[in-house]
N, C-alpha and C positions, 0 to 999 in steps of 0.2 A: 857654469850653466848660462844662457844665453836666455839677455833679458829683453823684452821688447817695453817700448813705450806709447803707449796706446794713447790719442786723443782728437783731439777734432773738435769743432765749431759746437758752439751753446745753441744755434738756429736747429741744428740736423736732429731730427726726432727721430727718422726713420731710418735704418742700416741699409744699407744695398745688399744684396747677394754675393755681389762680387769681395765685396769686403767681409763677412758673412764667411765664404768660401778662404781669405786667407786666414782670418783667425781660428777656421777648421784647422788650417795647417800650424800656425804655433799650438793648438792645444793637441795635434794630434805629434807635434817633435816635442812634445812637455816642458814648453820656456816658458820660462818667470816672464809676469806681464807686471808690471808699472802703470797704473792708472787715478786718474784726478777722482774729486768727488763732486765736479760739477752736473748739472742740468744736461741737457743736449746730450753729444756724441757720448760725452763719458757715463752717464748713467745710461743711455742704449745699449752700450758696449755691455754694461755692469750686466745688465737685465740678459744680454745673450750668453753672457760667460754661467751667469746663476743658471740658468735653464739647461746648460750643457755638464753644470755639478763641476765647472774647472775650481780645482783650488791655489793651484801658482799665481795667484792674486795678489797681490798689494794695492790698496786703497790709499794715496797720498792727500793728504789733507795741511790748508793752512788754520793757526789756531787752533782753541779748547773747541769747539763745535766742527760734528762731521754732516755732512749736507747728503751725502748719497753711498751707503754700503750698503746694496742689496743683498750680495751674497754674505753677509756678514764674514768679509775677509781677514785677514791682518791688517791693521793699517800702519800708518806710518807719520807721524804730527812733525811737520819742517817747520820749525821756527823764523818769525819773518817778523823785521823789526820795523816794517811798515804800518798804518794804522788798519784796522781789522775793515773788510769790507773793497778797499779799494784796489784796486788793478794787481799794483805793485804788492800786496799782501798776500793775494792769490799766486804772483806768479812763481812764488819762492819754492813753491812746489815745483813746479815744471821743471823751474833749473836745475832742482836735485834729480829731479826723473830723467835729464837729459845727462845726468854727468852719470848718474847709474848704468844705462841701458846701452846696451848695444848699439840697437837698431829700434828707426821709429815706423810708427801706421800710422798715417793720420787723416781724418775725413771734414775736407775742408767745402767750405761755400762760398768759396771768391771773394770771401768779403773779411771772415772774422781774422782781426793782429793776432790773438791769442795765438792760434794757430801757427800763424806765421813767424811767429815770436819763436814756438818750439820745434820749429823745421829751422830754425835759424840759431837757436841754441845747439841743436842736435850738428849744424853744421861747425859750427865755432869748437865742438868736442870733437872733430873731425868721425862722425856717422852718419850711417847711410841713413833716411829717411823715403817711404815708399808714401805718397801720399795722395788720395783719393779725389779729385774733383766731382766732387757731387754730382754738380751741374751738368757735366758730359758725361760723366758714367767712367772716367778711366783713371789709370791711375800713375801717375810723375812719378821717377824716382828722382831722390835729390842727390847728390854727394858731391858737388862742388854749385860757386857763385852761379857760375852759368847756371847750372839747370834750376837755381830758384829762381834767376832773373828769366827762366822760363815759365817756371811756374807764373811769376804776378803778371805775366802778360796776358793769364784770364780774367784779370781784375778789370774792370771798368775805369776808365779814366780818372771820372770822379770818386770813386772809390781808392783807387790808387794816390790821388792826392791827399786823401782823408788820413788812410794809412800812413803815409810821410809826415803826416801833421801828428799824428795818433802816438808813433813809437819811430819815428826817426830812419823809414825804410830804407831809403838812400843809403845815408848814413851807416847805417848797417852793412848793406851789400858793398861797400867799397872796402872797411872792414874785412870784410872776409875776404874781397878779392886781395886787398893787401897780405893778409896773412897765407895765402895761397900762394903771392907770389913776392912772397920773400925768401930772397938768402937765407934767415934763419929763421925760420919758424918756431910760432913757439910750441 
């Protein structure tokens, strides 16, 4: 069964249509969805999938405490041996959700790592990721370095520095280029 990994930015409250219209199409080809139980995109998402009665749901949660299961789905507790609350405690989820899933969706705001982080995992697991820019209404697909170092070129400069500062952007991207363009991959 083909799973997708559903997420996007803590800011985005509101779903687009466009995005809206492909999550018609995974619940109308009946894939397992992978989703967080944060604020923003992921409880958007939650609240659209509840309204359409999909139940190929998983709720990924870090810790004893679940923050958002609207549809009261299955969920899934990833243990994260980070302290409860911070960055790295949350994001123990996402790397499971990315080594699970297929294929990702994600609806970002030029701005949020989180995000970036799991279009960045998603690549490192060598998967496609189709990802949403809010801001212009369209949508990236990622499946190599290049097209993410196209993706951040809608980032604001300042922004982009911040991110470098935040989770090691750079650093990353050469990462994956190296792994793209090695003799042996791993």
């Amino acid at each position: 069964m083909t799973t997708v990994f559903i997420s996007g930015s803590m800011q985005i409250k509101n779903i687009d249509k466009k995005v809206k219209d492909r999550i018609d199409n995974i619940i109308s080809s009946g894939f397992d969805i992978v989703l967080g139980d944060a604020s923003g995109v992921d409880s958007s998402i939650q609240d659209y999938l509840c309204k359409a009665s999909y139940q190929n749901v998983t709720i990924f949660h870090s810790g004893d405490s679940l923050r958002n299961n609207l549809g009261h789905w299955k969920t899934h507790n990833t243990y994260s041996k980070y302290k409860p609350g911070t960055r790295a405690f949350f994001t123990a989820k996402d790397i499971e959700m990315a080594s699970i899933a297929d294929y990702g969706l994600m609806v970002w705001d030029t701005k949020s790592t989180g995000t970036l982080c799991n279009a960045i995992e998603m690549l490192a697991n060598k998967k496609k990721t189709v990802v949403f820019i809010n801001k212009i209404k369209e949508f990236v697909e990622i499946s190599n370095a290049n097209d993410f170092e196209k993706l951040i070129s809608y980032m604001s400069e300042n922004v982009l520095v911040k991110a470098d500062k935040k989770i090691g952007l750079k650093r990353k991207i050469e990462s994956l280029k190296y792994k793209e363009n090695s003799l042996f991959p791993a």
